[in-house]
Biopython code that builds the backbone (N, CA, C, O; Angstrom):
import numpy as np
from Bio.PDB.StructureBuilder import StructureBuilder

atoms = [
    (1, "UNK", "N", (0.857, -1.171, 0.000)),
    (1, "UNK", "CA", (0.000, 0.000, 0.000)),
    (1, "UNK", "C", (0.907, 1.239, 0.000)),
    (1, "UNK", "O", (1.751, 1.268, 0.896)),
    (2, "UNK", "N", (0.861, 2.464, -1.029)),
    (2, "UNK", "CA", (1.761, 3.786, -1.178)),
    (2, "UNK", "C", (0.759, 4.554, 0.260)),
    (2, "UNK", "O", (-0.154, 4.168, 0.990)),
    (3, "UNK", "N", (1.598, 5.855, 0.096)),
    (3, "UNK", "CA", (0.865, 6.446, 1.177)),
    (3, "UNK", "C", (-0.435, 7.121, 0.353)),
    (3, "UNK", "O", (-1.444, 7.166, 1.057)),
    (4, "UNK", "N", (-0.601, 7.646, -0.984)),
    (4, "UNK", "CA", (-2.073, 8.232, -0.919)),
    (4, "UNK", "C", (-3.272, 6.954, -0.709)),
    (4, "UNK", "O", (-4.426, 7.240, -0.391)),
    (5, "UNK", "N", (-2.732, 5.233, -0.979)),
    (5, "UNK", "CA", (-3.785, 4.775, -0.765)),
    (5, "UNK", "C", (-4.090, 4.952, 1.110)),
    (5, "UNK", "O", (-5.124, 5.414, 1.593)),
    (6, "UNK", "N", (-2.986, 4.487, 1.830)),
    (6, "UNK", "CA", (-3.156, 5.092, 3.279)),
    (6, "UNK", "C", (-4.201, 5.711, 3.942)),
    (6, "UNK", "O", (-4.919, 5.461, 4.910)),
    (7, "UNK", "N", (-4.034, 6.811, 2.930)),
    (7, "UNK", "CA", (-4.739, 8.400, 3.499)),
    (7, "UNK", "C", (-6.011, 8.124, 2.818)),
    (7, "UNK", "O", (-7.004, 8.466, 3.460)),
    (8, "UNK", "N", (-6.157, 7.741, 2.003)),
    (8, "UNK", "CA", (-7.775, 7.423, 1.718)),
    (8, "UNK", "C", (-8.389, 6.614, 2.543)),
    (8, "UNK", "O", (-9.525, 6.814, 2.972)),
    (9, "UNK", "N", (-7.647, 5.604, 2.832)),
    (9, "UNK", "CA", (-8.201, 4.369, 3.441)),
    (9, "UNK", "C", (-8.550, 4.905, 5.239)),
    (9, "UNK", "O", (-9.619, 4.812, 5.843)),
    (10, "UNK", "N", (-7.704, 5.260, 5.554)),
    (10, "UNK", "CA", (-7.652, 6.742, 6.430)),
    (10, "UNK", "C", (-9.003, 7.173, 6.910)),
    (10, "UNK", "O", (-9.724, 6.808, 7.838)),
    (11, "UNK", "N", (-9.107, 8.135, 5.900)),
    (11, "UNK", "CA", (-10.219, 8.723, 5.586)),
    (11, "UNK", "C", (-11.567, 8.264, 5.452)),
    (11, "UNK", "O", (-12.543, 8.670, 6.083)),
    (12, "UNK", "N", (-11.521, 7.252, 4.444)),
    (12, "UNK", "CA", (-12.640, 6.337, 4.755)),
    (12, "UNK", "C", (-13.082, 5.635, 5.604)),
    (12, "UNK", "O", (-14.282, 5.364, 5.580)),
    (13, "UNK", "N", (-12.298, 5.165, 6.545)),
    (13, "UNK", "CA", (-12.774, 4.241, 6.966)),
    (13, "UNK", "C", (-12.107, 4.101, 8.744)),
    (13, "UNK", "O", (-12.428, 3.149, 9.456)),
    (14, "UNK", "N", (-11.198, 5.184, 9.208)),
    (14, "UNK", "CA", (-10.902, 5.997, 10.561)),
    (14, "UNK", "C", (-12.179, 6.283, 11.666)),
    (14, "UNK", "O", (-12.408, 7.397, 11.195)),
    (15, "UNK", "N", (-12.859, 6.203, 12.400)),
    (15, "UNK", "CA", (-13.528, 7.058, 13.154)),
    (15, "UNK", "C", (-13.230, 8.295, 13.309)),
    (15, "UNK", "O", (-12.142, 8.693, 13.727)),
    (16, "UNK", "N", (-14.303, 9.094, 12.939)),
    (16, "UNK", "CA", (-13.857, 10.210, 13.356)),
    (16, "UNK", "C", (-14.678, 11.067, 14.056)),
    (16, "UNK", "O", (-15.797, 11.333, 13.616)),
    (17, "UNK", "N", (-14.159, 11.661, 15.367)),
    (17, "UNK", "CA", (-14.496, 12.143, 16.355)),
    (17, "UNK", "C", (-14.595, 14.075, 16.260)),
    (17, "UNK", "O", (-13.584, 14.543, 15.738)),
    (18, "UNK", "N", (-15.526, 15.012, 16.640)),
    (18, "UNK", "CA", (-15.400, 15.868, 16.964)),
    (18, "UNK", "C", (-15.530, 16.555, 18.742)),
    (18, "UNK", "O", (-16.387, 16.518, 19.625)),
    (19, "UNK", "N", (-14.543, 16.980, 18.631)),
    (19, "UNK", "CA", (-14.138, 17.600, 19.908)),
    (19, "UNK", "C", (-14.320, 19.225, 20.335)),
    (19, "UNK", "O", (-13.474, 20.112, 20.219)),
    (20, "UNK", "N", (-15.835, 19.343, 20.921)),
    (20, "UNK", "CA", (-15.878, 20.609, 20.882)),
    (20, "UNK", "C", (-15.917, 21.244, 22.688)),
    (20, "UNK", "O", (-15.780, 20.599, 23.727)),
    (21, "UNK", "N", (-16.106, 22.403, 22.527)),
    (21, "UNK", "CA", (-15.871, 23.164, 24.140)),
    (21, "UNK", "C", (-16.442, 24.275, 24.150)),
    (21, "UNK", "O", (-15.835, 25.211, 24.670)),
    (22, "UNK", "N", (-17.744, 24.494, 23.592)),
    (22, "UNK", "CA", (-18.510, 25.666, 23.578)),
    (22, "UNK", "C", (-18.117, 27.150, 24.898)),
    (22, "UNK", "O", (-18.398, 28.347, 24.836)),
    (23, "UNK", "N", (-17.586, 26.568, 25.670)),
    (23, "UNK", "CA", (-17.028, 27.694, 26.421)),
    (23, "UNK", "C", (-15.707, 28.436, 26.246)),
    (23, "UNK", "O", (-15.540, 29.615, 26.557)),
    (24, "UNK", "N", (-14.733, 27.585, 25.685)),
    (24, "UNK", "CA", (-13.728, 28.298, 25.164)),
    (24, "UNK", "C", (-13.822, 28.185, 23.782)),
    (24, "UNK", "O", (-12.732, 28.188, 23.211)),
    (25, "UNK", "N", (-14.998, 28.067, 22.943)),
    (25, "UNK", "CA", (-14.753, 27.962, 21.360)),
    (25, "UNK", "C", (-14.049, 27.119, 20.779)),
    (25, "UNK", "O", (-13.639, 27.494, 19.680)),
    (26, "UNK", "N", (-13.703, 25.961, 21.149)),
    (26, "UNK", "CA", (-13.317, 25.163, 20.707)),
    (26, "UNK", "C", (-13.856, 23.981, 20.299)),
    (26, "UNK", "O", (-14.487, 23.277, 21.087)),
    (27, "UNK", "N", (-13.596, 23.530, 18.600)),
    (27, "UNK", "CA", (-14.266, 22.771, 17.808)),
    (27, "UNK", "C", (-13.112, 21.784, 17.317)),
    (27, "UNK", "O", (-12.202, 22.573, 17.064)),
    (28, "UNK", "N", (-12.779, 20.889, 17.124)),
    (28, "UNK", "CA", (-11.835, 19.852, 16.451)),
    (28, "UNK", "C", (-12.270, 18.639, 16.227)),
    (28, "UNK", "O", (-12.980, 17.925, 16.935)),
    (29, "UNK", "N", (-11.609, 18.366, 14.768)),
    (29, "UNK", "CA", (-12.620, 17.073, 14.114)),
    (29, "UNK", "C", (-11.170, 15.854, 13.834)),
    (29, "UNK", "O", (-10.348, 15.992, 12.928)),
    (30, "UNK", "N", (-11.166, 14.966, 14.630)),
    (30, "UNK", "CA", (-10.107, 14.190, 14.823)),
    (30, "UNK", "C", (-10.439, 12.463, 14.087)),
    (30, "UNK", "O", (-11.328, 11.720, 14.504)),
    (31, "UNK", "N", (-9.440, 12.111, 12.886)),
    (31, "UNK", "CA", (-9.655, 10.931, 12.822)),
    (31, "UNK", "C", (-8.258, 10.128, 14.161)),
    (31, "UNK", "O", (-7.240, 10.505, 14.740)),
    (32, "UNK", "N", (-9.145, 8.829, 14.055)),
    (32, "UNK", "CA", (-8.954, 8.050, 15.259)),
    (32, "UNK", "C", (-8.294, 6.893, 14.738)),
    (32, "UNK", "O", (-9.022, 5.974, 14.364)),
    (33, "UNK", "N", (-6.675, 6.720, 14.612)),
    (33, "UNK", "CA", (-5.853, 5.604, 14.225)),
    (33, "UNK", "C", (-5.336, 4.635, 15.177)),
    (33, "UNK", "O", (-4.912, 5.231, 16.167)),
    (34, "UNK", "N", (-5.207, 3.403, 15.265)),
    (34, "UNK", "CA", (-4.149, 2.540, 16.344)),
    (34, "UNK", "C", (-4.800, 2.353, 17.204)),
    (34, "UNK", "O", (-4.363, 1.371, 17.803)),
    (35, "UNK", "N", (-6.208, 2.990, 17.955)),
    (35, "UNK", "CA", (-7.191, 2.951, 18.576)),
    (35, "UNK", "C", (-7.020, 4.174, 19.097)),
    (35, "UNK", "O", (-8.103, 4.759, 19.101)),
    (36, "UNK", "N", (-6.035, 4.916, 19.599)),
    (36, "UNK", "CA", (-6.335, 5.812, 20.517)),
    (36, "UNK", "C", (-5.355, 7.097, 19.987)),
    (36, "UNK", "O", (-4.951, 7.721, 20.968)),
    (37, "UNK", "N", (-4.807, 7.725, 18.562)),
    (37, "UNK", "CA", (-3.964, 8.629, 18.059)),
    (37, "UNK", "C", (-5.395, 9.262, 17.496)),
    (37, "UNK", "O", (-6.372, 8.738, 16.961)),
    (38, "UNK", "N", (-5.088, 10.543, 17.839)),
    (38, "UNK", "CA", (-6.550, 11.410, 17.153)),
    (38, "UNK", "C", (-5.613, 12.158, 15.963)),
    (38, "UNK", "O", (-4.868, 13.055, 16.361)),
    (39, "UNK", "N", (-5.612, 11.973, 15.144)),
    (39, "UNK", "CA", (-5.113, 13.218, 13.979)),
    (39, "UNK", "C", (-5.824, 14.267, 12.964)),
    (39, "UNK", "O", (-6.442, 13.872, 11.976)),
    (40, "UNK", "N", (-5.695, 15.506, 13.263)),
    (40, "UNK", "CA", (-6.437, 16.370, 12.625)),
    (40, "UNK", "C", (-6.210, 16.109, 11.137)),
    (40, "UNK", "O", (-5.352, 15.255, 10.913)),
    (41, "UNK", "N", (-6.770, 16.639, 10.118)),
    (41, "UNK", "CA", (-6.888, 16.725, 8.944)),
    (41, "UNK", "C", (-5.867, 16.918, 8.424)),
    (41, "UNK", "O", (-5.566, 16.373, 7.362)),
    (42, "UNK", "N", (-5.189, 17.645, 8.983)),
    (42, "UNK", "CA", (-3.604, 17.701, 7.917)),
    (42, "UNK", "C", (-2.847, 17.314, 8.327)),
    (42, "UNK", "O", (-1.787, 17.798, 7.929)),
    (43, "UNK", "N", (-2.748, 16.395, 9.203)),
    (43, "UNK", "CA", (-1.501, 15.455, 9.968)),
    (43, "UNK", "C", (-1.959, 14.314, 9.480)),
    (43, "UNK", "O", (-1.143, 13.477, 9.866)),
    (44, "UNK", "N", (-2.714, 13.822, 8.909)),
    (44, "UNK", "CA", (-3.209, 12.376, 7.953)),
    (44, "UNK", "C", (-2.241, 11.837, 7.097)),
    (44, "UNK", "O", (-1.750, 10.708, 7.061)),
    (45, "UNK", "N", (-1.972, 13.251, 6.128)),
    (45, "UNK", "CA", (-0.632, 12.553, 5.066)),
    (45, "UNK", "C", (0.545, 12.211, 6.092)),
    (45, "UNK", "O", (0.903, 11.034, 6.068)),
    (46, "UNK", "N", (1.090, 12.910, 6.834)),
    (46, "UNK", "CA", (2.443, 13.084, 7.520)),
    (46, "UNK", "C", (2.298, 11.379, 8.279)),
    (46, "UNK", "O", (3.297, 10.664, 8.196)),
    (47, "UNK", "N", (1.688, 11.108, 8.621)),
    (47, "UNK", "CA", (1.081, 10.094, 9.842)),
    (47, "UNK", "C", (1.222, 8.527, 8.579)),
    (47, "UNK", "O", (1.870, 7.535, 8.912)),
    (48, "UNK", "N", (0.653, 8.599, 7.492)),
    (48, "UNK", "CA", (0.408, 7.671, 6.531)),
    (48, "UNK", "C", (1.938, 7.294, 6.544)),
    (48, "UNK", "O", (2.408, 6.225, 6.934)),
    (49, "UNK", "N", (2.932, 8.862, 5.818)),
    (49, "UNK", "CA", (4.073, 8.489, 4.993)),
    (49, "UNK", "C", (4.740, 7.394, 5.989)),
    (49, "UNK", "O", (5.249, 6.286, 5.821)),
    (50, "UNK", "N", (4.504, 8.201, 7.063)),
    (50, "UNK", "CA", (5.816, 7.702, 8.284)),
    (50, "UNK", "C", (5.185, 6.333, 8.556)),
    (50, "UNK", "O", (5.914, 5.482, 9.066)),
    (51, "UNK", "N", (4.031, 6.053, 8.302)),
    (51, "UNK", "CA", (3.938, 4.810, 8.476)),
    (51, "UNK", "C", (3.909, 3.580, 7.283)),
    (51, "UNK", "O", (3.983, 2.407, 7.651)),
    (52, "UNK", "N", (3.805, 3.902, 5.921)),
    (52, "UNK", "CA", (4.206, 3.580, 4.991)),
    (52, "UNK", "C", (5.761, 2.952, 5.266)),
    (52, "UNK", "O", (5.895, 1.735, 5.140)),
    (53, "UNK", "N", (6.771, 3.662, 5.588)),
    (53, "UNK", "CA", (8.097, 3.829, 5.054)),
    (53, "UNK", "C", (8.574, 2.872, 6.400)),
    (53, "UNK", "O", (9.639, 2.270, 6.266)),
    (54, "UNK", "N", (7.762, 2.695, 7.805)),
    (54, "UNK", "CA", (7.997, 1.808, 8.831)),
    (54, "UNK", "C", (7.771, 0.104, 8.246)),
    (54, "UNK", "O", (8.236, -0.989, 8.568)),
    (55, "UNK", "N", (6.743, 0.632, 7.172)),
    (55, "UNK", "CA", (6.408, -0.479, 6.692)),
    (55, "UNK", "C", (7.271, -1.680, 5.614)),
    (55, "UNK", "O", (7.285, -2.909, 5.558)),
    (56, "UNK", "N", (8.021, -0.436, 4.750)),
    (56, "UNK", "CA", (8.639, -0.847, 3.578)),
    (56, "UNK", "C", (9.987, -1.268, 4.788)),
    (56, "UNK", "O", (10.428, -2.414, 4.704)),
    (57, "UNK", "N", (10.359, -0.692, 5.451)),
    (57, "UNK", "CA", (11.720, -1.292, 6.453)),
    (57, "UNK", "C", (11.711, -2.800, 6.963)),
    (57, "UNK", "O", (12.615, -3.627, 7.076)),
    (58, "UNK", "N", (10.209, -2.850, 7.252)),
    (58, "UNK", "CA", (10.232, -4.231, 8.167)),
    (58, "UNK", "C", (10.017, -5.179, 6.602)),
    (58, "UNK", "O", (10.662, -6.212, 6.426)),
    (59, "UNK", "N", (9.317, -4.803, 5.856)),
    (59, "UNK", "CA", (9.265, -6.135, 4.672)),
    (59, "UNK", "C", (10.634, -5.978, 4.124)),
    (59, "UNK", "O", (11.007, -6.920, 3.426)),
    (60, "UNK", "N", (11.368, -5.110, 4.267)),
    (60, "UNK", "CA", (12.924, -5.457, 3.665)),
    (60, "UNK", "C", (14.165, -6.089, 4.698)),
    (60, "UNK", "O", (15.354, -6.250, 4.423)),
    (61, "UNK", "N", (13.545, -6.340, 5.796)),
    (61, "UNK", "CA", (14.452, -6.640, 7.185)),
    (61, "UNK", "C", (14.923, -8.133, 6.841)),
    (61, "UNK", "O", (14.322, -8.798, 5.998)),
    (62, "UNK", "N", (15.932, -8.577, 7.477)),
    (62, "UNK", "CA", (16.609, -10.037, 7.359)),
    (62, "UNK", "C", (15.933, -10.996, 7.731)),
    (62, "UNK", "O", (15.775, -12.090, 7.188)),
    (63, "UNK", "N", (15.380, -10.454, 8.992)),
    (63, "UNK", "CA", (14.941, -11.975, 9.794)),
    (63, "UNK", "C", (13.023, -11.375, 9.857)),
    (63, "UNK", "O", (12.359, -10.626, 9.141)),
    (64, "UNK", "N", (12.738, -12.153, 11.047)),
    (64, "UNK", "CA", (11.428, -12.120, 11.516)),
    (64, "UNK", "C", (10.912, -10.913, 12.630)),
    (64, "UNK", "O", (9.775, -10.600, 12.983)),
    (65, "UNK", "N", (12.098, -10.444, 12.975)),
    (65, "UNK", "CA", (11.779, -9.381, 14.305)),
    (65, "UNK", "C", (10.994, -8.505, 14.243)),
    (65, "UNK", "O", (10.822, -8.070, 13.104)),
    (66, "UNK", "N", (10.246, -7.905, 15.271)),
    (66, "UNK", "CA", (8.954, -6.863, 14.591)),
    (66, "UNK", "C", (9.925, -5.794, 15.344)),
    (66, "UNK", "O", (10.810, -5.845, 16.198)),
    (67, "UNK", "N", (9.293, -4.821, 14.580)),
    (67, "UNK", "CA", (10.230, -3.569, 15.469)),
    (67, "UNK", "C", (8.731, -2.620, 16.323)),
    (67, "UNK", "O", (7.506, -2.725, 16.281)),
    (68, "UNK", "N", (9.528, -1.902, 16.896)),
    (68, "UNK", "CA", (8.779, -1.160, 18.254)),
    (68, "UNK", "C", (8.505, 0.214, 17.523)),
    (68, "UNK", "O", (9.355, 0.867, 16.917)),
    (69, "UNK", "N", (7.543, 0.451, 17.638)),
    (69, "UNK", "CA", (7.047, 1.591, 17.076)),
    (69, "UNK", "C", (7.002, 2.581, 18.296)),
    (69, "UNK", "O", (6.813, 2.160, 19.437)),
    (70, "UNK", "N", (7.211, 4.109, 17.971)),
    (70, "UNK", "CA", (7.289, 4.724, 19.122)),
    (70, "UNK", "C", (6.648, 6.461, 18.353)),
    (70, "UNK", "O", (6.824, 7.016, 17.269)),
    (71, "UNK", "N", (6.053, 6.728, 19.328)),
    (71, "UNK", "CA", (5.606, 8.500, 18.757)),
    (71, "UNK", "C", (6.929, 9.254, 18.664)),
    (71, "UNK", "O", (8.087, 8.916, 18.910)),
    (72, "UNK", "N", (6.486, 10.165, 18.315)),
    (72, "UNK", "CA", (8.008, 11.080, 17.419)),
    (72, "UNK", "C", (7.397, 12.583, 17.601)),
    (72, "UNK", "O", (6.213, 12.903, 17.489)),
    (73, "UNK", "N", (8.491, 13.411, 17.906)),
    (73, "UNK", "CA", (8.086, 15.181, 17.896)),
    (73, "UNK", "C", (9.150, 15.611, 17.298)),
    (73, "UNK", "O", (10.187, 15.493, 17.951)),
    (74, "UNK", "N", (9.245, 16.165, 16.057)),
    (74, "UNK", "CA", (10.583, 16.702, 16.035)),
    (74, "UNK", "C", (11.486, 15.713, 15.184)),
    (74, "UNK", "O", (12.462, 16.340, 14.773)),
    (75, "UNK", "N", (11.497, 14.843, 14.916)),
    (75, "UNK", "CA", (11.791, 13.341, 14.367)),
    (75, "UNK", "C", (12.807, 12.867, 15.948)),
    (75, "UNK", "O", (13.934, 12.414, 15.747)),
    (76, "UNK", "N", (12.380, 12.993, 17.207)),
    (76, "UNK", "CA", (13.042, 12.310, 18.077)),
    (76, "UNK", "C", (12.075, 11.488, 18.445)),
    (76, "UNK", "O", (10.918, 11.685, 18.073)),
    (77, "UNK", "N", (12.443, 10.370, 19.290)),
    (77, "UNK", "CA", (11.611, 9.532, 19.843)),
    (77, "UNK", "C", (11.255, 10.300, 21.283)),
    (77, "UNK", "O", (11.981, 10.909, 22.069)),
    (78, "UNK", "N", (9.402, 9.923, 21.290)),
    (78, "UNK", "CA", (9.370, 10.903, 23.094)),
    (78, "UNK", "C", (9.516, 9.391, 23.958)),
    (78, "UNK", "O", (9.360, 8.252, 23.519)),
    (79, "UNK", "N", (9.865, 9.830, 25.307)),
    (79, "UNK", "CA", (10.472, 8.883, 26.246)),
    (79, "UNK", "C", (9.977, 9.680, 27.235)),
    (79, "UNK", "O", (9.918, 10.909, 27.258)),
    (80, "UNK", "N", (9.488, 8.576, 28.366)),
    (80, "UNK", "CA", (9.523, 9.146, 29.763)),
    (80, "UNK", "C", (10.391, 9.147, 30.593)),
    (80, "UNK", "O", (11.336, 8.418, 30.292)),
    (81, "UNK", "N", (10.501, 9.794, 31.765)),
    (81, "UNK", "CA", (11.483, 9.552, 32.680)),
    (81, "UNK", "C", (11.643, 8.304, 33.766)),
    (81, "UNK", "O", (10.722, 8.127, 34.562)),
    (82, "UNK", "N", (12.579, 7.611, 33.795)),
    (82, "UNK", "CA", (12.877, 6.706, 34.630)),
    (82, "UNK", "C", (12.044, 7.063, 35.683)),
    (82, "UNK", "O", (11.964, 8.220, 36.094)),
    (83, "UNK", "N", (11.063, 5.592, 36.402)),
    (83, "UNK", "CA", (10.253, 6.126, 37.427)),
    (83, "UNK", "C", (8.826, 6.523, 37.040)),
    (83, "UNK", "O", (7.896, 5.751, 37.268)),
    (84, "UNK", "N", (8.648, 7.636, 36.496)),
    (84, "UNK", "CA", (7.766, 7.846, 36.024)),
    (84, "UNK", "C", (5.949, 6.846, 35.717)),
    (84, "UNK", "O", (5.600, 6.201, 34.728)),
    (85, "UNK", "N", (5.348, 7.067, 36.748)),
    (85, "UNK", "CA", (4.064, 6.574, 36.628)),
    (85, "UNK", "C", (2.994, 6.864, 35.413)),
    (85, "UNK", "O", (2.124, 7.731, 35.346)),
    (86, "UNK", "N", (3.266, 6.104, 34.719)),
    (86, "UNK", "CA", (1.919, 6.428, 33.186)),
    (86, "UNK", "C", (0.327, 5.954, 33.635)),
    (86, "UNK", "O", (0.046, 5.021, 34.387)),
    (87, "UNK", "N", (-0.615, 6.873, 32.951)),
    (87, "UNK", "CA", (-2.051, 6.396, 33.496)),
    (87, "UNK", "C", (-2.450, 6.420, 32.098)),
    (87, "UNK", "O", (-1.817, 7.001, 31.217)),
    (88, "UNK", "N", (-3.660, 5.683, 31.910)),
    (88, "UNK", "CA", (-4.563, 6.186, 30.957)),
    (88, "UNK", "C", (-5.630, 6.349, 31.063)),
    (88, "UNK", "O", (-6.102, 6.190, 32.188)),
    (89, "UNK", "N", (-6.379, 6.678, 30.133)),
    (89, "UNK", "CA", (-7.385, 6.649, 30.275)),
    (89, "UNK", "C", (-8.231, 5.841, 28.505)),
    (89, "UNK", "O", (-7.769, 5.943, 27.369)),
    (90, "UNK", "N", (-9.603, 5.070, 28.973)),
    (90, "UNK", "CA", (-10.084, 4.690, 27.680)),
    (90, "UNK", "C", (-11.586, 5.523, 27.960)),
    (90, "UNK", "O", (-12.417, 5.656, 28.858)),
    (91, "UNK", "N", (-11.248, 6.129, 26.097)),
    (91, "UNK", "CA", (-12.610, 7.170, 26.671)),
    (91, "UNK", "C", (-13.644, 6.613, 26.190)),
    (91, "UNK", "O", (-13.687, 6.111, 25.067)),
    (92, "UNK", "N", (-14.526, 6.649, 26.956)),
    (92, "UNK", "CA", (-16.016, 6.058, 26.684)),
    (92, "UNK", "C", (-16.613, 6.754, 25.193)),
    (92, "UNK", "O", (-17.092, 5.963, 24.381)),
    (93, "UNK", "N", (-16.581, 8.179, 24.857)),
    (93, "UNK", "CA", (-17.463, 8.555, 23.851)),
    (93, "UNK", "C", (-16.872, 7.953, 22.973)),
    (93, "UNK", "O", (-17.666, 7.981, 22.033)),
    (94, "UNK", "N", (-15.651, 7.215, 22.532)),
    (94, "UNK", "CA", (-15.112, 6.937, 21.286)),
    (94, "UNK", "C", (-15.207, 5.577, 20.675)),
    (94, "UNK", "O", (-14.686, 5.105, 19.664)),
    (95, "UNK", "N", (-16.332, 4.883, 21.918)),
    (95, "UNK", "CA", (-16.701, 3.534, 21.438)),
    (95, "UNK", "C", (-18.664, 3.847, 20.771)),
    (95, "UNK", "O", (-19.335, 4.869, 20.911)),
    (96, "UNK", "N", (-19.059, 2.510, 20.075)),
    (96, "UNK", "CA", (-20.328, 2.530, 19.666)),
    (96, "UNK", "C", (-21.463, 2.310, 20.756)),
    (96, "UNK", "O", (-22.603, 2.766, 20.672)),
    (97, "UNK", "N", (-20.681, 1.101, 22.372)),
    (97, "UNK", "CA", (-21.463, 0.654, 23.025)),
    (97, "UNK", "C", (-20.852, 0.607, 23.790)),
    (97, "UNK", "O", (-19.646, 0.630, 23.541)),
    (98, "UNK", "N", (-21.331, 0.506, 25.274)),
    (98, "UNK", "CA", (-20.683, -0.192, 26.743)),
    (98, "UNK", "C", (-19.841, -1.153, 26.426)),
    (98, "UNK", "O", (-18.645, -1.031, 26.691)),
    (99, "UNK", "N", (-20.448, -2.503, 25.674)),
    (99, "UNK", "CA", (-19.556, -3.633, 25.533)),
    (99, "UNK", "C", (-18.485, -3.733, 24.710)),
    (99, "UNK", "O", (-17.756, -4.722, 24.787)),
    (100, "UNK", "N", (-18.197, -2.535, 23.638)),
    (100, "UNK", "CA", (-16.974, -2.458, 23.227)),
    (100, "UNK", "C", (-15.949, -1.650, 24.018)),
    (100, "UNK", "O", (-14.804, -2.057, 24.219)),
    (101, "UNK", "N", (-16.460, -0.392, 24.491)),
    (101, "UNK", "CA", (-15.738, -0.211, 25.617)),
    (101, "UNK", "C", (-15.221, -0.904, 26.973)),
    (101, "UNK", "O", (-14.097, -0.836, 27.469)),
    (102, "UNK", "N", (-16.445, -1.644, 27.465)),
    (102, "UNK", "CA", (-15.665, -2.479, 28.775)),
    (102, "UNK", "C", (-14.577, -3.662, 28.087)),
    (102, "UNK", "O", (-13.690, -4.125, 28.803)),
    (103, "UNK", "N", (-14.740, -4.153, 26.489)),
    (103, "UNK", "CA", (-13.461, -4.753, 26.029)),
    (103, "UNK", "C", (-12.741, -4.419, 25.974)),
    (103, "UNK", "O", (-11.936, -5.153, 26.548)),
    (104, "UNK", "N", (-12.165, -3.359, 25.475)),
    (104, "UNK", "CA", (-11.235, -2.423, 25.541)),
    (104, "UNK", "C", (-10.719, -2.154, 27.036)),
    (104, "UNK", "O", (-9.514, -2.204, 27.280)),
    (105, "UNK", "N", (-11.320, -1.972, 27.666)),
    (105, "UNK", "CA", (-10.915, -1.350, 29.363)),
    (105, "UNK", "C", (-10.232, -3.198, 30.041)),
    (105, "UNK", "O", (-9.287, -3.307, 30.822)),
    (106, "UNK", "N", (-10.947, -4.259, 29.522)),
    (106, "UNK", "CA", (-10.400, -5.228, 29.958)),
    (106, "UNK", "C", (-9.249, -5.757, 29.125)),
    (106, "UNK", "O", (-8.773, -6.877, 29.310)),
    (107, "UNK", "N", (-8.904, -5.075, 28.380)),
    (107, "UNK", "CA", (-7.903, -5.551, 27.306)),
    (107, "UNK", "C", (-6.439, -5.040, 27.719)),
    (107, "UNK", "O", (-5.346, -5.566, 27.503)),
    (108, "UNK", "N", (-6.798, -3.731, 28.445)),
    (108, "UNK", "CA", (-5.829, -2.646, 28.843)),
    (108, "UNK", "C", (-5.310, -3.390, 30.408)),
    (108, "UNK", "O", (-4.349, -3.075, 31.111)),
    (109, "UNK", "N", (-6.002, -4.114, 30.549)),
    (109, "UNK", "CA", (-5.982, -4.065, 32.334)),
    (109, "UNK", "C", (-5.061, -5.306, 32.141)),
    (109, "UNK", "O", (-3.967, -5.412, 32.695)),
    (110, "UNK", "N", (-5.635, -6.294, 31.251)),
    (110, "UNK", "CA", (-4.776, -7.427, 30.660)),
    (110, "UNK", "C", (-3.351, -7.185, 30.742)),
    (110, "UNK", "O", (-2.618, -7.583, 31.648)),
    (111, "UNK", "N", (-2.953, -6.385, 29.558)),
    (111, "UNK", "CA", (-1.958, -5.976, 29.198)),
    (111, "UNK", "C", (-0.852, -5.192, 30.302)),
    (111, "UNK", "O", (0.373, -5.309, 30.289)),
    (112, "UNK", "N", (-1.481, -4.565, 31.018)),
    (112, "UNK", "CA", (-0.572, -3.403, 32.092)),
    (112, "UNK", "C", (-0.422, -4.500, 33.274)),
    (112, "UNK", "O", (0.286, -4.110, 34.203)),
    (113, "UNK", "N", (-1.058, -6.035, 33.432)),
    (113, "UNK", "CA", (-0.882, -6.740, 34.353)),
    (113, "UNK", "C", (0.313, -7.644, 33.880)),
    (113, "UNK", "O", (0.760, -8.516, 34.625)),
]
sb = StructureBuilder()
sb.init_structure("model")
sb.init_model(0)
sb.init_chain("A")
sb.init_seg("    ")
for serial, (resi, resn, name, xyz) in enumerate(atoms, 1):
    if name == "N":
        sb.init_residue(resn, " ", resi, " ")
    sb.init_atom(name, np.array(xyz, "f"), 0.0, 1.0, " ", f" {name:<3s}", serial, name[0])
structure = sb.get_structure()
């Protein structure tokens, strides 16, 4: 898959969420990748390429190893600090029903155990 098919596919077929805040005027219309990356409208291509080109690396790799994907600012990798307690959260409006959400919430609990 090139990256404009990506970004269509993207597009089509992403959830997409609007995020508004009538008290401070704030409106944002976010597609929803990986389950939980919201990307505005023009971070779609940028988001595709880089994941395109993660893609073409691992089908050209020697062996079988999957590699670790990590968010990026800046083209650095972000990292927390040693120590450092991570929380999340799974947000309820971004599922269709309770029962896809409480899967999700038990999937997470799975995983962090």
């Amino acid at each position: 898959m090139n990256t404009s098919e990506l970004v269509d596919k993207i597009k089509a077929e992403a959830p997409k969420v609007t995020i508004e805040c009538d008290a401070l005027g704030i409106r944002s219309e976010r597609y929803i990748v990986e389950g939980d990356i919201g990307l505005k409208e023009e971070a779609v291509l940028a988001y595709a390429a880089s994941r395109v080109e993660l893609a073409e690396q691992a089908a050209g790799a020697a062996d079988d190893r999957q590699g670790l994907l990590g968010i990026e600012r800046d083209g650095k990798t972000l990292r927390w600090r040693q120590g450092k307690t991570l929380t999340y959260c799974v947000w309820r409006p971004s599922f269709d029903n309770d029962e896809e959400h409480a899967e999700v919430v038990r999937g997470m609990d799975a995983a962090i155990a």
